[in-house]
MDTraj code that builds the backbone (N, CA, C; nanometers):
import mdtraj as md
import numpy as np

residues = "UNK UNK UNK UNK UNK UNK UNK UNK UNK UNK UNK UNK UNK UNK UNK UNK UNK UNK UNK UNK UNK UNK UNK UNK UNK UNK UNK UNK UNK UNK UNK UNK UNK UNK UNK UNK UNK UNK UNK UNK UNK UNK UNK UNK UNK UNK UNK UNK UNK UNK UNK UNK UNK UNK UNK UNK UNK UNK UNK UNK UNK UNK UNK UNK UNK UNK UNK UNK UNK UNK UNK UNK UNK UNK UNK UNK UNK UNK UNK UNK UNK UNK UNK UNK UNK UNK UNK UNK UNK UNK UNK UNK UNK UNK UNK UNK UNK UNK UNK UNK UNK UNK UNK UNK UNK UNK UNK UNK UNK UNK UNK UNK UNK UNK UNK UNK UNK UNK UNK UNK UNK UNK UNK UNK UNK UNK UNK UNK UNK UNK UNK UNK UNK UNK UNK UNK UNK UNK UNK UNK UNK UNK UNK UNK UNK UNK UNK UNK UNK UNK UNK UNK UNK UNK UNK UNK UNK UNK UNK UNK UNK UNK UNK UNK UNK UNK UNK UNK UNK UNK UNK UNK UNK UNK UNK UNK UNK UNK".split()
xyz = np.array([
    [-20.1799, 17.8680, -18.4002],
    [-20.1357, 17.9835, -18.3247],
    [-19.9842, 17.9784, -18.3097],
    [-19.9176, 18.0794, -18.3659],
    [-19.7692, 18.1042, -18.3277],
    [-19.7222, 18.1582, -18.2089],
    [-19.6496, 18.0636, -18.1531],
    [-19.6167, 18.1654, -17.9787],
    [-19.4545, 18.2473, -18.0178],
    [-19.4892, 18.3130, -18.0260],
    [-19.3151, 18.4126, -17.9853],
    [-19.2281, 18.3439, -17.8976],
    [-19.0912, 18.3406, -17.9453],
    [-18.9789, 18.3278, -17.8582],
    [-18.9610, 18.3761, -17.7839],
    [-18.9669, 18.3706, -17.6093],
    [-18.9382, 18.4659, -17.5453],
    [-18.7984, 18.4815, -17.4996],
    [-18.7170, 18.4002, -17.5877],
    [-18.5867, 18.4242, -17.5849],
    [-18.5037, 18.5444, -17.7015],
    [-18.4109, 18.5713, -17.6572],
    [-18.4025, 18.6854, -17.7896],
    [-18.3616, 18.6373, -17.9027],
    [-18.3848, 18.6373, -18.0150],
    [-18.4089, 18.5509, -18.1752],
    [-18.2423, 18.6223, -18.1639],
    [-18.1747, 18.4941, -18.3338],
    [-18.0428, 18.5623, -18.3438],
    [-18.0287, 18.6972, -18.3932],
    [-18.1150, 18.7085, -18.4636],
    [-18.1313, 18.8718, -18.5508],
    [-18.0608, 18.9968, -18.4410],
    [-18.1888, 18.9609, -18.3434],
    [-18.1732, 19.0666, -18.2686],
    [-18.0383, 19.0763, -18.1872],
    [-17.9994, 18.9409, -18.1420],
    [-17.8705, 18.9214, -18.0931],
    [-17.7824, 18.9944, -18.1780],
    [-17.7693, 18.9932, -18.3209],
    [-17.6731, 19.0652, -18.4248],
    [-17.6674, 19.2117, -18.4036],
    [-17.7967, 19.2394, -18.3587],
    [-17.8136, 19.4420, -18.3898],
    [-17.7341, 19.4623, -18.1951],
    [-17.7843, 19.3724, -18.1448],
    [-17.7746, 19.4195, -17.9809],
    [-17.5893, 19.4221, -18.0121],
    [-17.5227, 19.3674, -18.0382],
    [-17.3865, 19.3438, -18.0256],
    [-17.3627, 19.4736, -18.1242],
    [-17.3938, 19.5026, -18.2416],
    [-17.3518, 19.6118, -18.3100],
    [-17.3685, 19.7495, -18.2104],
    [-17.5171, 19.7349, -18.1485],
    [-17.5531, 19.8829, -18.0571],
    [-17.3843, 19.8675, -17.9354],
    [-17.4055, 19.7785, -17.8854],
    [-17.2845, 19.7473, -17.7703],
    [-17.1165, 19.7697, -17.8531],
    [-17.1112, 19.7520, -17.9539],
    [-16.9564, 19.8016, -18.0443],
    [-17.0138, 19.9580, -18.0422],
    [-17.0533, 20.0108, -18.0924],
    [-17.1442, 20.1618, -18.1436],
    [-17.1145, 20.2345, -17.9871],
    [-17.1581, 20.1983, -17.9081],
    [-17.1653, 20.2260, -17.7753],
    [-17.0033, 20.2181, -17.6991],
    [-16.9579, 20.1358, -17.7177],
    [-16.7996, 20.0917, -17.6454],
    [-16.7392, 20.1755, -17.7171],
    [-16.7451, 20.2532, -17.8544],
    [-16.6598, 20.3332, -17.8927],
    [-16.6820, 20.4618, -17.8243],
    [-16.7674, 20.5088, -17.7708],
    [-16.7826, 20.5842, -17.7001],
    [-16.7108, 20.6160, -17.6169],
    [-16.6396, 20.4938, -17.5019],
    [-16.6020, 20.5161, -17.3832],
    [-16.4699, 20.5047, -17.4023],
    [-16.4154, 20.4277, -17.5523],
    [-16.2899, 20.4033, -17.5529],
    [-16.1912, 20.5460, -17.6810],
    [-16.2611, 20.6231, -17.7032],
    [-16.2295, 20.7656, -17.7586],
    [-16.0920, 20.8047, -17.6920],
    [-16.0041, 20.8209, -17.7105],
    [-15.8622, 20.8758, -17.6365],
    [-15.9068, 20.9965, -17.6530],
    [-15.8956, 21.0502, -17.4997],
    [-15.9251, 21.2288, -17.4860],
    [-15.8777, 21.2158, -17.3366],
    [-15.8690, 21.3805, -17.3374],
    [-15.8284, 21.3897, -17.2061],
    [-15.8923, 21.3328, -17.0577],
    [-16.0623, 21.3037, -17.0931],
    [-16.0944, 21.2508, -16.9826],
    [-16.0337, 21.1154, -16.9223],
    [-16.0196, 21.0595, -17.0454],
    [-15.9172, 20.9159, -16.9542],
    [-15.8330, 20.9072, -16.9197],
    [-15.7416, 21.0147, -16.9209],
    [-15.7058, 21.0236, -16.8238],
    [-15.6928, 21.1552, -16.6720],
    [-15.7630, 21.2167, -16.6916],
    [-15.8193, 21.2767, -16.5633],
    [-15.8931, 21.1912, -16.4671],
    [-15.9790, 21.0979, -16.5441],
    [-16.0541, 21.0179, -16.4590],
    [-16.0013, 20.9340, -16.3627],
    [-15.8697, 20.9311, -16.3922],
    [-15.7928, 20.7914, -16.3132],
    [-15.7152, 20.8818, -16.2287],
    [-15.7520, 21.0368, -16.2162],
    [-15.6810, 21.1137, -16.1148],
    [-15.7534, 21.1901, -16.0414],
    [-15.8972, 21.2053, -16.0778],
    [-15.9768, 21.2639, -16.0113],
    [-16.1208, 21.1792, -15.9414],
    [-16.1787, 21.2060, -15.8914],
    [-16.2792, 21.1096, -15.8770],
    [-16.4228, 21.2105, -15.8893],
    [-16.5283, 21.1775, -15.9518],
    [-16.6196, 21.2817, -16.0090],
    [-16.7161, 21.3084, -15.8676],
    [-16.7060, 21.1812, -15.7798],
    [-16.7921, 21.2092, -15.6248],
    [-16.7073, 21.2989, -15.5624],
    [-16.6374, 21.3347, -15.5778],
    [-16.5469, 21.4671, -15.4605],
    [-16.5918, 21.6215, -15.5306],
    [-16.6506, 21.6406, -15.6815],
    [-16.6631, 21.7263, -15.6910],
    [-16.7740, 21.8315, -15.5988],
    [-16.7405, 21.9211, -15.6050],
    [-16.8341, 22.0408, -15.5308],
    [-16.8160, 22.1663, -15.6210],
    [-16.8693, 22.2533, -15.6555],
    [-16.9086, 22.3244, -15.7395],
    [-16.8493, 22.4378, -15.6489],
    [-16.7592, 22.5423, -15.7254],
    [-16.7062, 22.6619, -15.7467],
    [-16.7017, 22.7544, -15.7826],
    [-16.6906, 22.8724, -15.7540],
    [-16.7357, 23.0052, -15.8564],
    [-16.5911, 23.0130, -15.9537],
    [-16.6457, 22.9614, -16.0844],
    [-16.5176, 22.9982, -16.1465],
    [-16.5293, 22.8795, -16.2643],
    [-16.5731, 22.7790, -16.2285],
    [-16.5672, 22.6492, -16.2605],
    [-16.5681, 22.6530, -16.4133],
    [-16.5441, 22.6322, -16.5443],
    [-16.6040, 22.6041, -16.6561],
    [-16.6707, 22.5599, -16.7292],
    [-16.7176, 22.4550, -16.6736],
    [-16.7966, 22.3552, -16.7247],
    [-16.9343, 22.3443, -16.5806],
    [-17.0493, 22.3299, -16.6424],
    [-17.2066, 22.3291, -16.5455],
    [-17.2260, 22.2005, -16.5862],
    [-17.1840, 22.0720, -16.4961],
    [-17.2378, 21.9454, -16.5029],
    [-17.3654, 21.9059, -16.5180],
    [-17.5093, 22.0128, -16.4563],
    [-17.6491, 21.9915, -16.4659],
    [-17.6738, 22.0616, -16.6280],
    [-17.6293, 22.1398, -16.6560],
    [-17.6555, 22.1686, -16.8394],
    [-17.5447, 22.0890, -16.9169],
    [-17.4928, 21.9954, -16.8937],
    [-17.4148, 21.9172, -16.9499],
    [-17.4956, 21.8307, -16.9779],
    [-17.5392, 21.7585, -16.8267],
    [-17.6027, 21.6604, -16.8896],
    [-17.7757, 21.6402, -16.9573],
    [-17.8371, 21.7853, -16.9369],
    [-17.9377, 21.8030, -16.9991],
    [-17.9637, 21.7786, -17.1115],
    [-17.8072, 21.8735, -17.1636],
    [-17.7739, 21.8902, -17.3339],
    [-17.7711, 21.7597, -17.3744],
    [-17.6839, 21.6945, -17.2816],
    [-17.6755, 21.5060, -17.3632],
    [-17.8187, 21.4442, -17.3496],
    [-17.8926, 21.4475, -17.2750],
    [-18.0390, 21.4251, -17.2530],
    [-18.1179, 21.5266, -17.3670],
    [-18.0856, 21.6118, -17.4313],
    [-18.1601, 21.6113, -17.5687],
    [-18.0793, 21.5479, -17.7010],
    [-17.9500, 21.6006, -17.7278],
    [-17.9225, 21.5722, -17.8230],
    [-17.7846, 21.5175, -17.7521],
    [-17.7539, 21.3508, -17.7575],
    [-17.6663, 21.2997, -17.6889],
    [-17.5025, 21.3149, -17.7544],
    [-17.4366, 21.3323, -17.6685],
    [-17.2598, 21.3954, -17.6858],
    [-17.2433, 21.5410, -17.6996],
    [-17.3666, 21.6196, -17.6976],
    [-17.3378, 21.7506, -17.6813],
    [-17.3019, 21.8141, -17.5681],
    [-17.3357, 21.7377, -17.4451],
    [-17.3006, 21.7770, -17.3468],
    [-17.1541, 21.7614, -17.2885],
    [-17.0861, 21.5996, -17.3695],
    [-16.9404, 21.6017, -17.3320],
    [-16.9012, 21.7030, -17.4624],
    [-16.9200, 21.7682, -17.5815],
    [-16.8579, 21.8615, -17.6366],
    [-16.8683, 21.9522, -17.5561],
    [-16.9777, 22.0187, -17.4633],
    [-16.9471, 22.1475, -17.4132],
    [-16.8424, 22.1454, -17.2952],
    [-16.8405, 21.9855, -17.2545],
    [-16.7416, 22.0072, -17.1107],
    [-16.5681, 21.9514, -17.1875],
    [-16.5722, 21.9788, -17.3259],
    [-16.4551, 22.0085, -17.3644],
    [-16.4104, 21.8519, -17.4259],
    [-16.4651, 21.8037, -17.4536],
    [-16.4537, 21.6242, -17.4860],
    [-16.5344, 21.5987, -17.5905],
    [-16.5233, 21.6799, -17.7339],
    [-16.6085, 21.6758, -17.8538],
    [-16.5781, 21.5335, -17.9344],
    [-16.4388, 21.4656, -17.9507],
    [-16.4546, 21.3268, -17.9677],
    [-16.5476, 21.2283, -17.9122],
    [-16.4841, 21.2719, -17.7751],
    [-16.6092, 21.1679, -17.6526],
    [-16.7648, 21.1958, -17.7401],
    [-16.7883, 21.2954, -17.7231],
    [-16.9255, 21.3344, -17.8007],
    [-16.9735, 21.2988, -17.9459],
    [-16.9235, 21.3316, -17.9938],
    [-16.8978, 21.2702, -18.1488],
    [-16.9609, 21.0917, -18.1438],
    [-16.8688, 21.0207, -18.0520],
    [-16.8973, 20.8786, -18.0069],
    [-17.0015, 20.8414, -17.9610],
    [-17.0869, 20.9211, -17.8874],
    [-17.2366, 20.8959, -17.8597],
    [-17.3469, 20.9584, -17.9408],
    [-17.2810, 21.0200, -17.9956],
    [-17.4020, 21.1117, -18.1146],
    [-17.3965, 20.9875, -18.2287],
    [-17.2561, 20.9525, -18.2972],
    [-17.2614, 20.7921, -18.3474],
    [-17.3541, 20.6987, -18.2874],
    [-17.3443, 20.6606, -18.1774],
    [-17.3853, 20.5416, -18.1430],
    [-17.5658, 20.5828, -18.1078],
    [-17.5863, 20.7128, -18.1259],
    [-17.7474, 20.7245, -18.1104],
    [-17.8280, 20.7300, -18.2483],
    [-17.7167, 20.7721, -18.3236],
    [-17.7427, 20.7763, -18.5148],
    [-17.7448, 20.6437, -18.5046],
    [-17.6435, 20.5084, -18.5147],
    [-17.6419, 20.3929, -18.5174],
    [-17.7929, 20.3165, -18.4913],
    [-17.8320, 20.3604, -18.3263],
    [-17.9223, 20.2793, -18.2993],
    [-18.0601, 20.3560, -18.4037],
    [-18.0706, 20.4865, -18.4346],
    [-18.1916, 20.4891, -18.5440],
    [-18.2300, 20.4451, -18.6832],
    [-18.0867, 20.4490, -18.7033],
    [-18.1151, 20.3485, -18.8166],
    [-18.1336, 20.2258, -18.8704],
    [-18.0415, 20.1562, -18.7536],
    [-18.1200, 20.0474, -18.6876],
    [-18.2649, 20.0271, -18.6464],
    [-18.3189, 20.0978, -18.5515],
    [-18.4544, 20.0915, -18.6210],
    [-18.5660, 20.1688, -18.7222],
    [-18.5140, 20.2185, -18.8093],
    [-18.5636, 20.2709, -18.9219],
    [-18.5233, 20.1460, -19.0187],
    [-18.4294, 20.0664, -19.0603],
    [-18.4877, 19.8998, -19.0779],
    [-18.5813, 19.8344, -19.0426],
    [-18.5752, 19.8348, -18.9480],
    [-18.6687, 19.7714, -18.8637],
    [-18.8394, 19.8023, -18.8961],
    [-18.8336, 19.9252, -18.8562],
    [-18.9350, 19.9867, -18.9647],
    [-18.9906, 19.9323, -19.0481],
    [-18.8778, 19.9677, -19.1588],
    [-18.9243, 19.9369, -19.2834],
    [-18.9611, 19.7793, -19.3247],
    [-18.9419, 19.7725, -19.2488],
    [-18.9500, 19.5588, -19.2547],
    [-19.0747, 19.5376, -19.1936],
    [-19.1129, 19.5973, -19.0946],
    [-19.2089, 19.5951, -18.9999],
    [-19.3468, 19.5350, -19.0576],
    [-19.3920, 19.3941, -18.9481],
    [-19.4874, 19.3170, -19.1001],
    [-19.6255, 19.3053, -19.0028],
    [-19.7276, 19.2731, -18.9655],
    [-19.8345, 19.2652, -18.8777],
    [-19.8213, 19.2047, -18.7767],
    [-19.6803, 19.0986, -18.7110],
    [-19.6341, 19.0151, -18.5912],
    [-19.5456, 19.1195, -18.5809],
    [-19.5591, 19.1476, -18.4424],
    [-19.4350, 19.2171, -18.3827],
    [-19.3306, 19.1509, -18.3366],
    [-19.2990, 19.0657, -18.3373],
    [-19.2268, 18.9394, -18.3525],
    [-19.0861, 18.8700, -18.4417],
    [-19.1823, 18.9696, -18.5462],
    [-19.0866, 18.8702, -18.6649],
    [-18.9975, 18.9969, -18.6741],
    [-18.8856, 18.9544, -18.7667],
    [-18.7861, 19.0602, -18.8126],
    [-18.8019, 19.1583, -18.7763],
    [-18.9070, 19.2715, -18.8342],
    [-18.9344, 19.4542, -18.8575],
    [-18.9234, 19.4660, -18.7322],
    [-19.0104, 19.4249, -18.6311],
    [-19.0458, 19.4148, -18.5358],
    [-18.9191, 19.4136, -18.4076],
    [-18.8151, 19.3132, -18.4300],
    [-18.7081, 19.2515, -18.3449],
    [-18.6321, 19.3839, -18.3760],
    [-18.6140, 19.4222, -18.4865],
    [-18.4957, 19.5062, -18.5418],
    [-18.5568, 19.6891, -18.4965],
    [-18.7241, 19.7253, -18.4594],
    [-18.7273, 19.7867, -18.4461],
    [-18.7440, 19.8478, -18.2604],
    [-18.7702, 19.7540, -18.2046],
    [-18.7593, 19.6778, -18.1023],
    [-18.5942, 19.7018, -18.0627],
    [-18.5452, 19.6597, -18.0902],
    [-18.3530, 19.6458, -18.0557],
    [-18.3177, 19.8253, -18.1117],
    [-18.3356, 19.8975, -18.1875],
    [-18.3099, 19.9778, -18.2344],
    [-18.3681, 20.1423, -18.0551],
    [-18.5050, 20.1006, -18.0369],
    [-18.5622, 20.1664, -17.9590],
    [-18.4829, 20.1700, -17.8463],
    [-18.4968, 19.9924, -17.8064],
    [-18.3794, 19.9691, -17.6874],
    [-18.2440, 20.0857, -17.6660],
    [-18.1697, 20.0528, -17.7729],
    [-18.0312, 20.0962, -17.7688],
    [-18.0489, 20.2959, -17.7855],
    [-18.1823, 20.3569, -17.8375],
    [-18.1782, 20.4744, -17.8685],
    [-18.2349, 20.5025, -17.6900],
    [-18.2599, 20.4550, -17.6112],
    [-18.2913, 20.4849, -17.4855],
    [-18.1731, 20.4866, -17.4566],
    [-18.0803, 20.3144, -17.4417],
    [-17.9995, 20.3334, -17.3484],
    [-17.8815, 20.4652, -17.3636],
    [-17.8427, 20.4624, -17.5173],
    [-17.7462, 20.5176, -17.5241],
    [-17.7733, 20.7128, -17.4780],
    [-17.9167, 20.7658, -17.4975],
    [-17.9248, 20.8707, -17.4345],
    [-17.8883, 20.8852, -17.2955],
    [-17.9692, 20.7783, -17.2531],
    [-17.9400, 20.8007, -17.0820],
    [-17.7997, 20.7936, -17.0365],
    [-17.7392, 20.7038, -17.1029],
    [-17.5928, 20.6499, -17.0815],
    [-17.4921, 20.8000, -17.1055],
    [-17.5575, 20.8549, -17.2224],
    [-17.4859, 20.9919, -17.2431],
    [-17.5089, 21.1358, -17.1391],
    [-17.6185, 21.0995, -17.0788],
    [-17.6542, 21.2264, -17.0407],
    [-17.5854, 21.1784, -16.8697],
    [-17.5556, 21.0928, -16.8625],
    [-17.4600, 21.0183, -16.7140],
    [-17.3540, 21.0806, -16.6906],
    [-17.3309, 21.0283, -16.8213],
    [-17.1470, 21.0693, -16.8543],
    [-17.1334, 21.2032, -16.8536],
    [-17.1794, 21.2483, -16.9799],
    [-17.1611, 21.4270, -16.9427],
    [-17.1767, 21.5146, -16.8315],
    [-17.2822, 21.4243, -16.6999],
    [-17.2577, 21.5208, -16.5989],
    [-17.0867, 21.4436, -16.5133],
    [-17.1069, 21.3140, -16.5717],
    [-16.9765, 21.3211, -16.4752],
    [-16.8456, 21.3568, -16.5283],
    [-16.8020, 21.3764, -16.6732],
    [-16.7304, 21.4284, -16.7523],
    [-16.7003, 21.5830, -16.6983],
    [-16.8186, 21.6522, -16.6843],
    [-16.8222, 21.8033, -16.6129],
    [-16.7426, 21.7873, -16.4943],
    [-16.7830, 21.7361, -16.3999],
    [-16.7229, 21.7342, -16.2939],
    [-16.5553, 21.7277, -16.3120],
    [-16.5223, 21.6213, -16.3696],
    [-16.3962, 21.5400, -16.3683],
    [-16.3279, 21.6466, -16.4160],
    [-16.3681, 21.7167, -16.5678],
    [-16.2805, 21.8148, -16.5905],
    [-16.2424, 21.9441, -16.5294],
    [-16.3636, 21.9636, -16.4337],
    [-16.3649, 22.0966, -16.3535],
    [-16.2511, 22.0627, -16.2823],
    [-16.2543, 21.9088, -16.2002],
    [-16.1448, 21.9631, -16.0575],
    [-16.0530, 21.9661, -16.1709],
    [-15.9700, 21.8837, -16.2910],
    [-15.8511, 21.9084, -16.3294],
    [-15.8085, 22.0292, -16.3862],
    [-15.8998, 22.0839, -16.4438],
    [-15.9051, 22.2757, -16.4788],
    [-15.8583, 22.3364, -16.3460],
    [-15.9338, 22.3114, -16.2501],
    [-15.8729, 22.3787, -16.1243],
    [-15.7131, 22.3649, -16.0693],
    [-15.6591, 22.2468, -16.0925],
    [-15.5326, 22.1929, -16.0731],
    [-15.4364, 22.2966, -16.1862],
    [-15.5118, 22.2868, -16.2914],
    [-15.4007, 22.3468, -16.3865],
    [-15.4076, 22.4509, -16.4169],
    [-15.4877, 22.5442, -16.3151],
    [-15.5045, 22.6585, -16.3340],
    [-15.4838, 22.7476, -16.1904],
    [-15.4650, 22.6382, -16.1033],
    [-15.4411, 22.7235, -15.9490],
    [-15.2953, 22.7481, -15.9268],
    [-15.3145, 22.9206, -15.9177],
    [-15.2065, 22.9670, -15.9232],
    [-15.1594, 23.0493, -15.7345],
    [-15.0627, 23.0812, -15.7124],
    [-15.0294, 23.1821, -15.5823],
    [-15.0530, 23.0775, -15.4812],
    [-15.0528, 23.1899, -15.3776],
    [-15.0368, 23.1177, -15.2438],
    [-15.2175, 23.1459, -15.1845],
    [-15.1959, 23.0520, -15.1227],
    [-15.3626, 23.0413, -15.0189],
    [-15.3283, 23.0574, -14.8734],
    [-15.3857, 23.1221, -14.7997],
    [-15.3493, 23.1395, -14.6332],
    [-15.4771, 23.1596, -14.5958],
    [-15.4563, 23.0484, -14.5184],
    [-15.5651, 23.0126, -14.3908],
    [-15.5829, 23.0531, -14.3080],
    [-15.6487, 23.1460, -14.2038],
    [-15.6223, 23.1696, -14.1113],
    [-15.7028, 23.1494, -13.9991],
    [-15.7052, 23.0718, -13.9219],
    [-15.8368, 23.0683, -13.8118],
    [-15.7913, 23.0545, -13.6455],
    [-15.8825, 23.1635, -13.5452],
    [-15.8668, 23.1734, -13.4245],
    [-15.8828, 23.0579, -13.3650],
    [-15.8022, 23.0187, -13.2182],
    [-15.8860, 22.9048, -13.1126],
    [-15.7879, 22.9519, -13.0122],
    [-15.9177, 22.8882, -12.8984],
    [-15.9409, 22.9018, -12.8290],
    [-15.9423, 22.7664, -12.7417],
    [-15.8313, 22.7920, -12.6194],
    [-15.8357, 22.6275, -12.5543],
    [-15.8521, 22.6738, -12.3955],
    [-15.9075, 22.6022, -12.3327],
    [-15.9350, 22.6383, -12.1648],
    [-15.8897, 22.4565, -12.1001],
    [-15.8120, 22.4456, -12.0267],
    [-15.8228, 22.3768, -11.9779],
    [-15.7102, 22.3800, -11.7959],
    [-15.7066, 22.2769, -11.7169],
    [-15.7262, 22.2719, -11.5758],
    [-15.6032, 22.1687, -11.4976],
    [-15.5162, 22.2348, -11.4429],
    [-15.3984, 22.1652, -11.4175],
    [-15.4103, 22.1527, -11.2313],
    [-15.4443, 22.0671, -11.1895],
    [-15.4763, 22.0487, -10.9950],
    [-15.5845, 22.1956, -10.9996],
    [-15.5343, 22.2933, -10.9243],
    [-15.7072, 22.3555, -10.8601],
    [-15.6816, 22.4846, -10.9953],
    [-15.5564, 22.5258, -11.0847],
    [-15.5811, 22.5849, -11.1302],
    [-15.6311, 22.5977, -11.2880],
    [-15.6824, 22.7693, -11.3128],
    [-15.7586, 22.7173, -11.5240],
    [-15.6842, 22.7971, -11.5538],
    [-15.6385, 22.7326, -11.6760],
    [-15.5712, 22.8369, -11.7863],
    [-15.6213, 22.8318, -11.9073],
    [-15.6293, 22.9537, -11.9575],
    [-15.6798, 22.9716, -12.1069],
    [-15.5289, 23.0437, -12.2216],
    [-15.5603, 22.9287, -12.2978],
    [-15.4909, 22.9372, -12.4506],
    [-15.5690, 22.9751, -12.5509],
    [-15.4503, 23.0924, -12.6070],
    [-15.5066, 23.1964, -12.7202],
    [-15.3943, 23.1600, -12.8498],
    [-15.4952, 23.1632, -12.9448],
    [-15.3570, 23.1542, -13.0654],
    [-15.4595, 23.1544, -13.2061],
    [-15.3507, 23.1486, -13.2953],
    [-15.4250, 23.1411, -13.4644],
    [-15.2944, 22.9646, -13.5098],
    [-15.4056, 22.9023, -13.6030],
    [-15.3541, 22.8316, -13.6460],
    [-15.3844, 22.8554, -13.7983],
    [-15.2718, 22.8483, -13.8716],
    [-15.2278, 22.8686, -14.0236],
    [-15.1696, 22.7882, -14.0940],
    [-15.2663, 22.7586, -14.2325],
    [-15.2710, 22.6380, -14.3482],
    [-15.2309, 22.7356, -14.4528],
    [-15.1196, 22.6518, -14.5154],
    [-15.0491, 22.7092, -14.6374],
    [-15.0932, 22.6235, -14.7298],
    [-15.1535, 22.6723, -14.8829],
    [-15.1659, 22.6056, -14.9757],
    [-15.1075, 22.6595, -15.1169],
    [-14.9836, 22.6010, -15.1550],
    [-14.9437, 22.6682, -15.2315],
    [-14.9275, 22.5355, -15.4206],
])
top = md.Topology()
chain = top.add_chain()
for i, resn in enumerate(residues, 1):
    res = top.add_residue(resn, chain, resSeq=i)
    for name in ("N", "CA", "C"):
        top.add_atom(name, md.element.get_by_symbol(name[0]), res)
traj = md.Trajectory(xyz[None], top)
């Protein structure tokens, strides 16, 4: 009786490091998100009438066919890089596949196995990004596109009590955003 390694064989170690290069090119793509990202933060976004980019069909789109969703939020390199690295991991296991022998274990098996792995992670990993890609580019679209002056205007109202007598304060306080 043969027991399986339940450690990961080198084979597979070889494909896992190729999926992880395949994958790192992804994030390291020079585009405009890297640097928006280091000026915006994607948790402050809140959604606007106007906005360009829909972070929930962003990342749908990357959740079917992965990097389509950072092409629609304007980052088609970025995209390009995960549509690679999801081609990468199938053919990776379409080797695997083809090797594939009655132990799930041996080679076909490891290689088709490592191939599955990396075609999960890298969807999910894509369909992350593209909603937070959406975001990131929205607030900086907004920055580079907000134009005129903004005026605030809001009433108050203050009551308060000096020894036996009350006085009430009336006024507007006004925020300039220009």
């Amino acid at each position: 009786m043969n027991i399986p390694n339940l450690f990961i064989p080198s084979i597979m170690k070889k494909y896992l490091l190729l999926i992880l290069g395949l994958t790192l090119i992804c994030s390291v793509v020079k585009a405009q998100y890297s640097v928006n990202k280091t000026k915006y933060d994607y948790r402050t976004y809140e959604y606007e009438k106007g906005d360009p980019y829909i972070p929930d069909f962003a990342a749908i789109s990357s959740l079917l066919i992965p990097g389509l969703g950072q092409a629609i939020s304007g980052e088609a390199a970025r995209g390009l890089g995960f549509f690679g690295g999801y081609a990468g991991c199938w053919v990776i296991f379409g080797m695997g596949w083809g090797k594939f022998e009655t132990s799930f274990f041996r080679e076909g098996g490891e290689l088709a196995l490592t191939g599955i792995l990396g075609i999960i992670i890298v969807d999910l990993w894509s369909a992350i990004d593209a909603f937070r890609v959406a975001k990131v580019n929205n607030l900086a679209w907004r920055d580079k596109h907000r134009t005129g002056l903004r005026i605030n205007i809001q009433p108050y109202v203050n009551h308060f009590q000096t020894n036996d007598k009350h006085y009430t304060q009336t006024g507007f306080s006004v925020q300039f955003n220009f």
